[in-house]
C-alpha positions as CSV (number, residue, x, y, z in Angstrom):
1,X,37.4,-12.6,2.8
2,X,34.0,-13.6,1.6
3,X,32.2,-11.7,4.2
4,X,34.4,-8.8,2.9
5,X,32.9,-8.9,-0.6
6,X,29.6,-9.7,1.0
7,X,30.4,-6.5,2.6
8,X,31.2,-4.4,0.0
9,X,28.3,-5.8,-1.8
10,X,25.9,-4.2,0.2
11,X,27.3,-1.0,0.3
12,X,27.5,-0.9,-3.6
13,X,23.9,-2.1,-4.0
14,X,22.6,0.4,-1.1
15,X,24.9,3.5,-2.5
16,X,23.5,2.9,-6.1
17,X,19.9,2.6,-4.3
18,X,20.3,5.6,-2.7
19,X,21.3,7.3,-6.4
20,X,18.2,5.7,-7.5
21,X,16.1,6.9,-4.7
22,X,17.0,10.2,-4.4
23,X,16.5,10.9,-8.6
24,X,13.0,9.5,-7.9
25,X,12.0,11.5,-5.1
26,X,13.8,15.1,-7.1
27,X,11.7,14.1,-10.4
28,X,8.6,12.9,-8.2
29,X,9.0,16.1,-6.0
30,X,8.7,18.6,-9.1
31,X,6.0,16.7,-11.1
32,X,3.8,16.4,-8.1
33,X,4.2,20.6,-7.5
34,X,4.7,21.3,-11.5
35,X,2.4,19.0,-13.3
36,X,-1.0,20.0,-11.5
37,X,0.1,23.2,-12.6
38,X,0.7,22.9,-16.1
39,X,-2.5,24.8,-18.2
40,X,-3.1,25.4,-22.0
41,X,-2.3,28.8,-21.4
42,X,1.1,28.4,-20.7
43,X,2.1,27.3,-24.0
44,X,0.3,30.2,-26.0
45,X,2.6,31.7,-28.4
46,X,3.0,35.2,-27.0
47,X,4.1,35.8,-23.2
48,X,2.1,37.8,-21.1
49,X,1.8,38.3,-17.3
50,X,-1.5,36.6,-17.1
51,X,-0.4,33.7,-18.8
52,X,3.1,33.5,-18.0
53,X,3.6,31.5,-21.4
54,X,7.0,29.5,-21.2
55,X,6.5,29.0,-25.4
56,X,8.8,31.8,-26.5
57,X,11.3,29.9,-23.8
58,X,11.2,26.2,-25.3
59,X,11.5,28.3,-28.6
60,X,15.0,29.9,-27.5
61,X,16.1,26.4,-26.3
62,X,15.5,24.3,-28.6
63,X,17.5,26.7,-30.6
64,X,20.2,26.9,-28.3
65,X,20.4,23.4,-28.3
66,X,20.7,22.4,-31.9
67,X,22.7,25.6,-32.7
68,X,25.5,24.9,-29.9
69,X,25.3,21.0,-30.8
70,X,25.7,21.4,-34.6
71,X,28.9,23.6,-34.2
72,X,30.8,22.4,-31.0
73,X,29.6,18.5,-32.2
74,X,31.6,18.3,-35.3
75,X,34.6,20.7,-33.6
76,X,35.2,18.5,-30.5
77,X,34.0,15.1,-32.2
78,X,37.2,16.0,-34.6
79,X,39.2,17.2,-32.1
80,X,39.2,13.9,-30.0
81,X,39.7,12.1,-33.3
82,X,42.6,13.9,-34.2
83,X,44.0,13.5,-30.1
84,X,43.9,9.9,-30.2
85,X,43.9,8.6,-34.1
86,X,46.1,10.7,-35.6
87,X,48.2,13.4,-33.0
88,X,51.4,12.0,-32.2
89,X,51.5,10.3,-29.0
90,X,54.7,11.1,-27.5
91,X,54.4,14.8,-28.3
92,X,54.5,17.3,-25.6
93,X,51.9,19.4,-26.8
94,X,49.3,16.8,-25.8
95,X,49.5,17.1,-22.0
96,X,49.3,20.6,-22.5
97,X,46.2,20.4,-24.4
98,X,44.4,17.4,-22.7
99,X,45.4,20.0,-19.4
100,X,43.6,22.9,-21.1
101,X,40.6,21.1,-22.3
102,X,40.4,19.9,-18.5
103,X,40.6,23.0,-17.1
104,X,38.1,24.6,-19.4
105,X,35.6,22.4,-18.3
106,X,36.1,22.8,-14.4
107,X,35.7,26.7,-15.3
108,X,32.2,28.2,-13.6
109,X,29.8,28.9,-15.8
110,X,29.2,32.8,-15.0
111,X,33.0,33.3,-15.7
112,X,32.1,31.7,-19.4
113,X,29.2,34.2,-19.1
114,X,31.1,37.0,-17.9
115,X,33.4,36.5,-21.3
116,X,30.7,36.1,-23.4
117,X,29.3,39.4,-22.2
118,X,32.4,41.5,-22.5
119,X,33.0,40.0,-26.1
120,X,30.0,38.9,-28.0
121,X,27.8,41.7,-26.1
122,X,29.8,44.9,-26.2
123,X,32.8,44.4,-27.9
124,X,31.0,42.8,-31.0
125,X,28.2,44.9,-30.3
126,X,25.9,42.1,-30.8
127,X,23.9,43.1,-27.4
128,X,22.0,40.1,-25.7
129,X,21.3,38.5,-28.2
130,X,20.8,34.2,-29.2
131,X,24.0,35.0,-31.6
132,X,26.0,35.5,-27.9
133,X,24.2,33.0,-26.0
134,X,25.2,30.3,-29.0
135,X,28.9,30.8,-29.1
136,X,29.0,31.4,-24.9
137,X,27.7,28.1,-24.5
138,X,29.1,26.5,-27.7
139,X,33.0,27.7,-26.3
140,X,31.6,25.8,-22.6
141,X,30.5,22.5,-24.0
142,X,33.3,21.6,-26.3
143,X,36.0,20.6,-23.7
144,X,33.0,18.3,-22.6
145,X,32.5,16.9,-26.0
146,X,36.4,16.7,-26.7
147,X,36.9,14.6,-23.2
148,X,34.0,12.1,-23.7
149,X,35.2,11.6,-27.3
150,X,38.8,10.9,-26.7
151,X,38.1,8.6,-23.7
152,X,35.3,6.4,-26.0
153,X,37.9,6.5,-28.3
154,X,40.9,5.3,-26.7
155,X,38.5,2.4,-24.4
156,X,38.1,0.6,-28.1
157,X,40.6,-2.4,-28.2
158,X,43.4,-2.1,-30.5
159,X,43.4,-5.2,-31.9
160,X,40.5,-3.9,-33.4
161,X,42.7,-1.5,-35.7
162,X,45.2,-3.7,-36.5
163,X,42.7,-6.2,-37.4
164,X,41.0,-3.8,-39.8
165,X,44.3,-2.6,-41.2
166,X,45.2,-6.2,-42.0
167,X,42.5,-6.8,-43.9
168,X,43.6,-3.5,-46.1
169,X,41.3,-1.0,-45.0
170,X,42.5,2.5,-44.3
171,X,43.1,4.7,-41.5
172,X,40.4,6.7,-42.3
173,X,38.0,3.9,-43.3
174,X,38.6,2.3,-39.9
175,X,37.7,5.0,-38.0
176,X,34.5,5.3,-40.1
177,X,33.3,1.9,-40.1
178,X,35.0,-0.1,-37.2
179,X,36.3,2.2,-34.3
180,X,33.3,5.2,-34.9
181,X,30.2,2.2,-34.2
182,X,32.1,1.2,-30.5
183,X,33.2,4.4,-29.5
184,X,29.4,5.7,-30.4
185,X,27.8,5.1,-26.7
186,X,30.5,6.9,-25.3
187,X,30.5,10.0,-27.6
188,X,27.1,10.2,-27.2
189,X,27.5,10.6,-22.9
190,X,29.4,13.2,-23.6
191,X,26.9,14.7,-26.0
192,X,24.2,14.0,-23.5
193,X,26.3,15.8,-20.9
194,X,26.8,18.8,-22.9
195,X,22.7,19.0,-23.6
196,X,22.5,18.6,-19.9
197,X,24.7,21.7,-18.9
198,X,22.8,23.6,-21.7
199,X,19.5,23.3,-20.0
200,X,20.7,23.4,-17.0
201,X,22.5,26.6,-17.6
202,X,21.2,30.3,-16.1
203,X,24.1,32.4,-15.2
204,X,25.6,32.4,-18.5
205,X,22.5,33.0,-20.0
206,X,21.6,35.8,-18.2
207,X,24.9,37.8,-18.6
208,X,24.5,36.5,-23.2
209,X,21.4,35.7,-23.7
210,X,19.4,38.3,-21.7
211,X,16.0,37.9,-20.2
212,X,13.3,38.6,-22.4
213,X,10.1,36.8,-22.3
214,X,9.3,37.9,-25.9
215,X,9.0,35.3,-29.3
216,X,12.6,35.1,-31.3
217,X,12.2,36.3,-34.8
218,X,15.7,36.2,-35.3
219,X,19.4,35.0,-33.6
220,X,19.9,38.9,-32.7
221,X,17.1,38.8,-30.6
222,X,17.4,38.8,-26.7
223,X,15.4,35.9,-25.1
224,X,15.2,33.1,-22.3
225,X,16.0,30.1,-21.8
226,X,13.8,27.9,-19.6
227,X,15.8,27.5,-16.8
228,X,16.4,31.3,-17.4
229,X,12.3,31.6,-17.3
230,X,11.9,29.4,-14.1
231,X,14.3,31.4,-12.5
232,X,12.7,35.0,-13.2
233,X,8.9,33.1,-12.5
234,X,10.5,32.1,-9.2
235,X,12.4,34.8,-8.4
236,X,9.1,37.5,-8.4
237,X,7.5,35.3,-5.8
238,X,4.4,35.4,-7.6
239,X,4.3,32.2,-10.0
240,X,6.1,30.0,-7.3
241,X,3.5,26.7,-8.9
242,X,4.1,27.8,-12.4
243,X,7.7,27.7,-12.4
244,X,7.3,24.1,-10.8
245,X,5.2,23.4,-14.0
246,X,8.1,24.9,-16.1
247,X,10.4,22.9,-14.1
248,X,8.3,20.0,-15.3
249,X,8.6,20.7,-19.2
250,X,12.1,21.0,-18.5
251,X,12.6,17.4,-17.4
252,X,10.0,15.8,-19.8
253,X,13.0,17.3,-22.9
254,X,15.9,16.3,-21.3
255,X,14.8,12.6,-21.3
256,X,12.9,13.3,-24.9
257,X,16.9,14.5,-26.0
258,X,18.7,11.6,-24.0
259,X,16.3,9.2,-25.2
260,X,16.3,10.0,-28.9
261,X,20.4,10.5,-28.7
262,X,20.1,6.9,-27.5
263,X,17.8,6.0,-30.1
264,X,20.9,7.3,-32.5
265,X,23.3,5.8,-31.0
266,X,22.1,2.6,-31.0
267,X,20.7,2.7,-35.0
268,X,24.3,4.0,-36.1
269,X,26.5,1.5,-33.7
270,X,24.8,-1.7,-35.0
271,X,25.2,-0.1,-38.7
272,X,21.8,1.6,-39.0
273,X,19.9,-2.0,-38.6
């Protein structure tokens, strides 16, 4: 039995190694192509083909991001507050909607894009615009957001509750100030996961958002994302380093998001201490 668990030891330690090692040699990979790459002129404001500025494109994500967060945040936050807090638990609507939250987020992202498209692009008549891309991606990330909420939720110990409602406080207070601090860490993975599909995102993009490399100076404007942009550089054959260097950039947010959503999470789960 003990050389079992010796056993299995090993294996866990060498499989979470092996994680480790290959997210080290990806990241290492692309900042050892990207990085010696990477030139003032490439953040200039305006895109042109000599520079191949990426500005305009951390511009459009940024926006993206915080546009899609700030409305599917609060919507699936609620939602997964409502699921586990206050919905009815023997009801038989909530398989069905715990079934279609899970099934939205197995759906592939170009069908997302494809709906966008035939929606917020022609039938609105919005054309590819950052209006489309928003709500696209905004529609994609909330069954993400809805799952990781109701699972932080429901992994916070009951006797929690019913110690708080003993001492008087309300259903709505205990949520606020005793279940909302545990369950934080957890709703923010799923947060972090949705920012994580937003970069990461193309297809969608492409079909919404369109492609242009110019400077947003509105949401109606077409654009690109930067995974949109290091696709196009990439795709022309003819800025194979710089999209490495884009590639980069894109990495260096993602942990400057993660991080600072960690930062967050941490200040508002020991009570902003």
């Amino acid at each position: 039995m003990t050389k079992k668990f010796s056993f299995i030891k090993i294996l866990v330690w060498a499989a979470g190694l092996f994680t480790l090692g290959m997210l080290l040699f990806i990241v290492g990979y692309i900042f050892y192509n990207g990085i010696p790459h990477l030139s003032a002129s490439m953040f200039e404001w305006d895109y042109s083909t000599g520079n191949v500025s990426m500005m305009p494109s951390i511009i459009s994500t940024l926006i993206i991001i915080g546009a899609s967060l700030l409305i599917a945040g609060p919507v699936g936050i609620f939602t997964g507050f409502y699921l586990v807090e206050y919905a009815d638990q023997k009801s038989k609507f909530l398989p069905i909607i715990r079934l279609a939250t899970d099934t939205l987020a197995a759906v592939p992202s170009i069908v997302y894009g494809l709906f966008g498209m035939l929606l917020f692009v022609y039938q609105f008549e919005w054309g590819y615009s950052h209006f489309a891309g928003i709500l696209t991606v905004t529609i994609m990330i909330l069954p993400i957001i809805i799952s990781s909420t109701e699972e932080a939720l429901r992994s916070v110990n009951d006797s929690l509750r019913m110690g708080s409602y003993g001492l008087g406080a309300g259903r709505l207070r205990t949520i606020f100030t005793v279940v909302l601090p545990v369950a934080m860490p957890g709703i923010l993975s799923g947060v972090i996961l949705a920012i994580g599909r937003i970069v990461g995102e193309s297809a969608a993009f492409i079909y919404t958002l369109g492609s242009s490399s110019s400077m947003i100076s509105s949401l109606g404007d077409s654009g690109r994302t930067l995974a949109v942009h290091m696709y196009m550089l990439s795709q022309e054959g003819l800025h194979v380093d710089e999209s490495y260097a884009v590639a980069s950039i894109l990495i260096l947010i993602v942990l400057f998001i993660n991080g600072l959503s960690n930062l967050i999470g941490n200040r508002l789960g020991s009570g902003g201490k």
